[in-house]
N, C-alpha and C positions, 0 to 999 in steps of 0.2 A: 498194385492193389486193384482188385477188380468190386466194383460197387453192383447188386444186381437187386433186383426187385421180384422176387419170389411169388407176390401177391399176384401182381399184375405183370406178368409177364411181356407180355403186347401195349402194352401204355403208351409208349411211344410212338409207336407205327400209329395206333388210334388214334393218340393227338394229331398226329400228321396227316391222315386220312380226311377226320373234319375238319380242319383247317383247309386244304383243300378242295374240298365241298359246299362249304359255305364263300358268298359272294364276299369278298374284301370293302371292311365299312368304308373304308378310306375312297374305296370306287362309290360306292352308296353315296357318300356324303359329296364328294366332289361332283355326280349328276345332279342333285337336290339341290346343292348351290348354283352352278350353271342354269339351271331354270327359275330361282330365285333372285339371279343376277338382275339388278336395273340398276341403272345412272340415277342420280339425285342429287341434286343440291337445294339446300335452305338455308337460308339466312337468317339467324335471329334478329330479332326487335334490338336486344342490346347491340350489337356490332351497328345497327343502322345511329341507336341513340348514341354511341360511342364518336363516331364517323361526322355526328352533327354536330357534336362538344367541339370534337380537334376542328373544325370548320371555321366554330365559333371564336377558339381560342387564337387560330390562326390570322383572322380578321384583325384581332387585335393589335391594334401594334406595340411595340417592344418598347418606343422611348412615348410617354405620355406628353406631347409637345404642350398643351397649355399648362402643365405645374411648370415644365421646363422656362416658357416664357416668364412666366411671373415670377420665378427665381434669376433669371437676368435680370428685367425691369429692379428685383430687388436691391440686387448686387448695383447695378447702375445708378439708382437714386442714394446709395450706402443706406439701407435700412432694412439689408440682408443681414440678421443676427446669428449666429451659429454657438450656440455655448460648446467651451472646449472639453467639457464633460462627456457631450453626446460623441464629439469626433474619437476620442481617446477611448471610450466604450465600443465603437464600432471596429474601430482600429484594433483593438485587443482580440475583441470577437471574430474578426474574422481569420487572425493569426491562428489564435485557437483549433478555429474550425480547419484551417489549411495544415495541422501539425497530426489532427486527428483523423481526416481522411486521407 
C-alpha cells in the first residue's frame, strides 16, 4: 500500500529543509543556561530555627535526676505510694501500643 499526498507533494523535503535552517532550541537554550549559570546557596531562617530547637532538645538530658532522687528518697523513707491501678493501666498500654505498631 503506497500512502501519497497529492496536495502537497514536497511536504516532506520542506519539513526537512526548515528544520535544518533554523538553529536547534535545544542549542539556544543550553547557551542561555550556561550564561545564566551561578552557584548559590541560602539558608532559610527555618532550618537555622529548626537546628536551635534540636540544640535545645539535645541539651536536655534524657533521665530528669531530681524527680529520680525524690523517688528514691521516697522509696527509702517507704512513703513511695504507687496505686496498682496506675501500674496495670500503664502496663496494658503499653502491650497495646507494642501489638499495634
Amino acid at each position: 500500500m503506497k500512502i501519497t499526498n497529492a496536495n502537497h507533494p514536497n511536504a516532506l523535503e520542506n519539513i526537512i529543509k526548515s528544520l535544518e535552517s533554523k538553529p536547534d532550541k535545544g542549542i539556544v537554550r543550553e547557551q542561555k543556561n550556561k550564561q545564566d549559570i551561578s552557584d548559590k546557596v541560602e539558608l532559610s531562617t527555618k532550618r537555622q530555627e529548626i537546628q536551635k530547637l534540636v540544640d535545645k532538645v539535645k541539651a536536655i538530658p534524657e533521665v530528669r535526676t531530681e524527680k529520680v532522687e525524690k523517688i528514691k528518697e521516697a522509696i527509702k523513707s517507704e512513703t513511695y505510694n504507687v496505686k496498682g491501678e496506675l501500674v496495670a493501666k500503664s502496663i496494658l498500654k503499653s502491650n497495646i501500643l507494642d501489638e499495634i505498631l
